[in-house]
C-alpha positions as CSV (number, residue, x, y, z in Angstrom):
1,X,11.4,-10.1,31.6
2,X,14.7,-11.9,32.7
3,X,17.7,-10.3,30.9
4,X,18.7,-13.7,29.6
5,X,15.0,-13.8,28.1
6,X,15.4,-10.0,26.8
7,X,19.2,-11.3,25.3
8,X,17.3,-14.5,23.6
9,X,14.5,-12.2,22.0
10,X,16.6,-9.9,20.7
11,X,19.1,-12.7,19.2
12,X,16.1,-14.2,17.8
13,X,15.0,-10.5,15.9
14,X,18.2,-10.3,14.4
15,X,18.2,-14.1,13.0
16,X,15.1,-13.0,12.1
17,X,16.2,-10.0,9.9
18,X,19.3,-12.3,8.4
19,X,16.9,-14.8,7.4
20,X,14.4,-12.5,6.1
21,X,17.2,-10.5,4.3
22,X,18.2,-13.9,2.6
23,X,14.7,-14.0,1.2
24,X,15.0,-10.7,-0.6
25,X,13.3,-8.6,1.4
26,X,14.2,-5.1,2.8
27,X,14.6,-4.3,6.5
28,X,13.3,-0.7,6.9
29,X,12.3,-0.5,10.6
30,X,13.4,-3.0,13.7
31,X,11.1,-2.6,17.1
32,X,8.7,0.6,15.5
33,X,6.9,1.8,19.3
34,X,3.2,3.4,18.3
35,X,1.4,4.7,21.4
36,X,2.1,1.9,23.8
37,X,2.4,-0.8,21.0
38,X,5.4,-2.3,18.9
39,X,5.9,-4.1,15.6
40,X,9.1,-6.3,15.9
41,X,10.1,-5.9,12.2
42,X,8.9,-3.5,9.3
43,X,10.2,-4.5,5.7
44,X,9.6,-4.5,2.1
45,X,9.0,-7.7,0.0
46,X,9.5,-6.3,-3.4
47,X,6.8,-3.6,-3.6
48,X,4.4,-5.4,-0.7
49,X,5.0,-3.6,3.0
50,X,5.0,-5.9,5.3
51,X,4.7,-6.5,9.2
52,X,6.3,-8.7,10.7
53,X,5.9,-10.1,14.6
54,X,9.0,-11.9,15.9
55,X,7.9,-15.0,18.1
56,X,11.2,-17.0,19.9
57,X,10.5,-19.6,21.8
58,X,12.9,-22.0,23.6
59,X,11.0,-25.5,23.7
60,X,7.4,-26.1,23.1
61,X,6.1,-26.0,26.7
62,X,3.1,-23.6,26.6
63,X,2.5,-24.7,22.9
64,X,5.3,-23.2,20.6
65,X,5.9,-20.0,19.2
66,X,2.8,-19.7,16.8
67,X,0.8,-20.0,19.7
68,X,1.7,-16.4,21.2
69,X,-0.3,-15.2,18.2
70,X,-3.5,-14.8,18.9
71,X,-6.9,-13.0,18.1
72,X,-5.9,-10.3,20.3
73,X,-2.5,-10.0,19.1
74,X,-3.6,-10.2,15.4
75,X,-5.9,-7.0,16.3
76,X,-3.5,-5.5,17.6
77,X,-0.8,-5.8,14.9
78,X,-3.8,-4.7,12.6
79,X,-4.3,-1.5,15.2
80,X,-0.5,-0.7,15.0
81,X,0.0,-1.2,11.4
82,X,-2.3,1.6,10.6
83,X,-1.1,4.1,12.7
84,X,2.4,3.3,11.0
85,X,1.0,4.1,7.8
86,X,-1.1,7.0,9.1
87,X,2.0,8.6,10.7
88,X,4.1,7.9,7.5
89,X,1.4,9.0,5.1
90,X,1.3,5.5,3.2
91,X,-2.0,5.1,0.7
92,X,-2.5,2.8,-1.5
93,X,0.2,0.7,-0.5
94,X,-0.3,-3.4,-0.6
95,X,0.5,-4.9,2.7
96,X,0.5,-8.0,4.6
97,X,1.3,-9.5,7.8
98,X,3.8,-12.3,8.3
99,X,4.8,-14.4,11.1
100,X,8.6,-15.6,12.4
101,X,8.7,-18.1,14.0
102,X,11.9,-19.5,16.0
103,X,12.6,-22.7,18.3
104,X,15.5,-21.9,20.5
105,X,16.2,-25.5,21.8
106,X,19.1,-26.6,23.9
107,X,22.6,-27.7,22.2
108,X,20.2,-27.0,18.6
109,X,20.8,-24.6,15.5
110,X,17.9,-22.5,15.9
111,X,14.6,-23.6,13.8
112,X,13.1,-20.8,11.5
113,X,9.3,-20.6,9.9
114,X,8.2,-18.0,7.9
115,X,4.8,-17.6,7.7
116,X,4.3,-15.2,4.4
117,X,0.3,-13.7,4.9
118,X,-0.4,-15.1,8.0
119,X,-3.5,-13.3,8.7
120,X,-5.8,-10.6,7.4
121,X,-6.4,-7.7,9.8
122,X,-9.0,-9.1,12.5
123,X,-8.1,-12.9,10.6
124,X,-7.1,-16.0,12.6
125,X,-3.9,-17.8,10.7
126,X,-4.1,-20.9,12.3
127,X,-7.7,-21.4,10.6
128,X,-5.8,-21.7,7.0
């Protein structure tokens, strides 16, 4: 990864956090490593933990951001979000994925989705 590409994902994490932080929920962990896994963002929405993957993208070439999201990456966000909980001792705790999603286009503010639920562990958001 390019440094200028490192620079844009990490200014798109923390627009992430300000927009999420907007929208009432509580930042409690930014890029968690588990074994050789990370979750980009770890917060609270009200009393619902959720976890939250970061996608940036700068123009639509390969298909967007909510593209980089797939089967694979759902199963692993499901894989990673249970050994956070295991290694934090969280039971009986609801919790949810969600989904970021930022266009980075030239000479553009940048253009933010929020995706609240966007798939169940194993799930396929696209299919809703």
């Amino acid at each position: 990864m390019s440094l200028e590409s490192r620079s844009f994902g990490e200014q798109s994490e923390t627009e992430a956090v300000r927009f999420l932080e907007r929208r009432g929920y509580r930042v409690v962990g930014r890029n968690i490593r588990i074994g050789r896994g990370e979750i980009d963002l770890i917060a609270y929405d009200r009393d619902v933990l959720v976890f939250i993957e970061v996608k940036a993208r700068r123009n639509t070439r390969y298909g967007g951001a909510s593209f980089a999201v797939d089967s694979r990456k759902q199963r692993q966000l499901s894989v990673l979000a249970a050994g956070y909980m295991a290694r934090r001792r969280i039971k009986d705790c609801p919790c949810r994925f969600d989904l970021v999603l930022i266009q980075g286009f030239a000479n553009r503010a940048l253009e933010i989705e929020l995706i609240q639920n966007a798939f169940e562990a194993g799930g396929d958001f696209r299919s809703r």
